[in-house]
N, C-alpha and C positions, 0 to 999 in steps of 0.2 A: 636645433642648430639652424634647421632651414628657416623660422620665423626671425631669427639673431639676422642672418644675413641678410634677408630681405629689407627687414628696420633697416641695416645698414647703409645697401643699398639706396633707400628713399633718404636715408643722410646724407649720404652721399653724394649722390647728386643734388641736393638741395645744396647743399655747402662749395659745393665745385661749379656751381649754375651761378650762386652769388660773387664765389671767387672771380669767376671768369666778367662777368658782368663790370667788378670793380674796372677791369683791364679792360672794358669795352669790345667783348669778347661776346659771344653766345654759344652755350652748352651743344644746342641746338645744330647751330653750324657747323661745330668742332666734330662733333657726333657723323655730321650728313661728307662732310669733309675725309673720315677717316683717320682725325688725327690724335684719335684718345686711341686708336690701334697702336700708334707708331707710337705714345707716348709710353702706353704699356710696355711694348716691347724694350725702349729705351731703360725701363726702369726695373727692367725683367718678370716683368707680370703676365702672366696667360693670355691679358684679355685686356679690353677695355671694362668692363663686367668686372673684373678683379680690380682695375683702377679706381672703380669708382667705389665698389666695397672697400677697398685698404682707405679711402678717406672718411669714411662713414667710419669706420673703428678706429679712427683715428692712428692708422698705421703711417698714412704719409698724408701730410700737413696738405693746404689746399695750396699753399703758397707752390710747396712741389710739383705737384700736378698742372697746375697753369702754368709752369715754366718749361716742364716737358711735353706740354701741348703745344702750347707756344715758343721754342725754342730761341726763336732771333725775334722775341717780343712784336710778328708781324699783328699788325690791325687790324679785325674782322670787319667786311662792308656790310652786315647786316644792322636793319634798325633795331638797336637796341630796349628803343623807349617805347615802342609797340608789342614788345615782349610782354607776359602776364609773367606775376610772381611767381616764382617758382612753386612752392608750397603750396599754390591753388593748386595745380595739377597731380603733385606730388605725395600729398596728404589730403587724401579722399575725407568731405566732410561726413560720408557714416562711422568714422572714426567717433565722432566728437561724444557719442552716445556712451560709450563704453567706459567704465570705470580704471582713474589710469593705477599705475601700476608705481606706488611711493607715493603717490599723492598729488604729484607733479604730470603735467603734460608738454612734451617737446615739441616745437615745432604744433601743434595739435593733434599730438598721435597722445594716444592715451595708452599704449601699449605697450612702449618704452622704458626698460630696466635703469634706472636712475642710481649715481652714488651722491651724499652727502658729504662737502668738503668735513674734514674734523676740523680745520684751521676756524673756523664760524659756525659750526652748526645752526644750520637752517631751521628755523621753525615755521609750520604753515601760517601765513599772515606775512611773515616777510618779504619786503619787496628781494627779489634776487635774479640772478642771472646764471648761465650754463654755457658749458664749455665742452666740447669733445677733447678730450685725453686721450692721447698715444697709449691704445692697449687698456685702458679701464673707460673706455664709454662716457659717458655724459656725467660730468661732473656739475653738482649743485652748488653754488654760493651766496650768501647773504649780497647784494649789490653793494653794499661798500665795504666787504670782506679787500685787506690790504692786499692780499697774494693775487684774487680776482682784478684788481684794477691792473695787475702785470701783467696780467695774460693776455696770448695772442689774441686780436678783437677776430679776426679770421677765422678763428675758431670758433666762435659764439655762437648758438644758438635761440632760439624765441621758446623762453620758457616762462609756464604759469601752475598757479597749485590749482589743483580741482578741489576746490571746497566740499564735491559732495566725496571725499575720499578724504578726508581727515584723520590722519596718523598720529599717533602716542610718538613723538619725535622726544630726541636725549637732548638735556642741556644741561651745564654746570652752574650756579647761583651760589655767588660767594657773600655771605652774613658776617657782619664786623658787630660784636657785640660787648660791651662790657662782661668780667666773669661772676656772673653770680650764680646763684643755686636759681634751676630752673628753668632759667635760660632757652638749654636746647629742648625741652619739652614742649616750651611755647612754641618755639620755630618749628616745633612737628608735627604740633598741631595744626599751626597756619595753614602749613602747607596741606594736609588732609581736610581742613576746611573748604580746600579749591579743588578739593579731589583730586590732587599733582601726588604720585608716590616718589616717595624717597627709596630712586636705588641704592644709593652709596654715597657713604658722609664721614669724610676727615675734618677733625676737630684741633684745633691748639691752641694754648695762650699762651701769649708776650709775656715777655718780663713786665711791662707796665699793665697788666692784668685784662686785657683786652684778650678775646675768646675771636680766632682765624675760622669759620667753618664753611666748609664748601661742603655743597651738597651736588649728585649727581642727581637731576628728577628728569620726567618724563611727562612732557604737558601736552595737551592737542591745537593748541593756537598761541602766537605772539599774545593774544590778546588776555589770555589765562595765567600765561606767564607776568606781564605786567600790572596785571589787578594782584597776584599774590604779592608781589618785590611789594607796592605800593600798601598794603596789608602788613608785611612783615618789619617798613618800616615804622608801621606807628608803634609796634611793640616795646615795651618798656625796657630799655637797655639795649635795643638794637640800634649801633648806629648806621648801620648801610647795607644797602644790600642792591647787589650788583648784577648784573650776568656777566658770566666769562665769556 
């Protein structure tokens, strides 16, 4: 629990350093000022220390916190543009060493418990982007997953996959094939040709004899997944083959 809060914390602040920044604000000031005290108490939090963890868990939004920091939207006099990025300070580069944790590294923390949107399932190789979620932590999404383009940008985080930490990530691949005998033998093989396992496979055919099959498999790069689609459509009587 004390390693969860701490991550939190350096989200935290990361996110409420950037937020404030937007508003030509500094963390910094706000901090020497005493007004993440008074924003806490506003919002009933212990602490300034808890303010800044409840945005890192995404308990309250960054938009909230810079409003009860800033109450009458006053203007900080400090240079803003002499500021260093947050994340330099924030995320120590002996981080960078350490193998992260889903595959993915936040911000540069390799340490960081990650969830996978299901609306896209991410595969390593995908370009994608991440979010803090109210209550479930850093959400992963394909970059042009449609639900990800609605989400607050405020929320965003800088995220990237560690290649030396390549995960067996779940994808669905739907095969349109004519019905003949055989068929799904071939497609099962394909697929263990790429060394992709088939978790789970619903099969049906159309009245116009056409064979629906989706398969659940588990591949370790975008790049695996697209060499087998590209493989299973030269198959004789496969007409497509998609990802979901």
């Amino acid at each position: 629990m004390g390693e969860q809060r701490e991550r939190s914390r350096r989200l935290g602040r990361n996110i409420l350093a950037r937020e404030l920044r937007n508003h030509h604000h500094s963390l910094a000031t706000a901090e020497k000022e005493k007004l993440l005290d008074k924003a806490a108490a506003a919002l009933h939090l212990s602490s300034a220390d808890e303010l800044i963890i409840h945005v890192g868990y995404g308990k309250i939004t960054p938009e909230q916190a810079c409003a009860a920091i800033y109450p009458q939207g006053h203007r900080s006099g400090a240079v803003l543009d002499s500021l260093p990025a947050p994340s330099a300070d924030i995320f120590p580069s002996r981080h960078q060493a350490k193998r992260s944790i889903g595959g993915v590294r936040v911000q540069g923390e390799s340490d960081i418990v990650v969830r996978f949107a299901k609306c896209c399932s991410p595969l390593t190789g995908d370009p994608i982007v991440a979010f803090i979620s109210r209550r479930r932590g850093v959400i992963v999404h394909k970059r042009d997953c449609r639900k990800a383009l609605n989400l607050d940008p405020a929320r965003r985080v800088d995220v990237a996959w560690d290649e030396e930490s390549r995960l067996a990530r779940p994808v669905a691949v739907e095969v349109i094939s004519t019905d003949r005998p055989g068929i799904l033998a071939a497609i099962s093989k394909c697929f263990g040709e790429f060394g992709i396992n088939i978790a789970q496979a619903k099969c049906k055919t159309t009245e116009d004899h056409r064979g629906i099959n989706t398969f659940q498999v588990t591949v370790n790069h975008v790049d695996q997944l697209n060499s087998v689609m590209r493989a299973l459509q030269k198959i004789e009587g496969v007409l497509s083959a998609q990802r979901q």
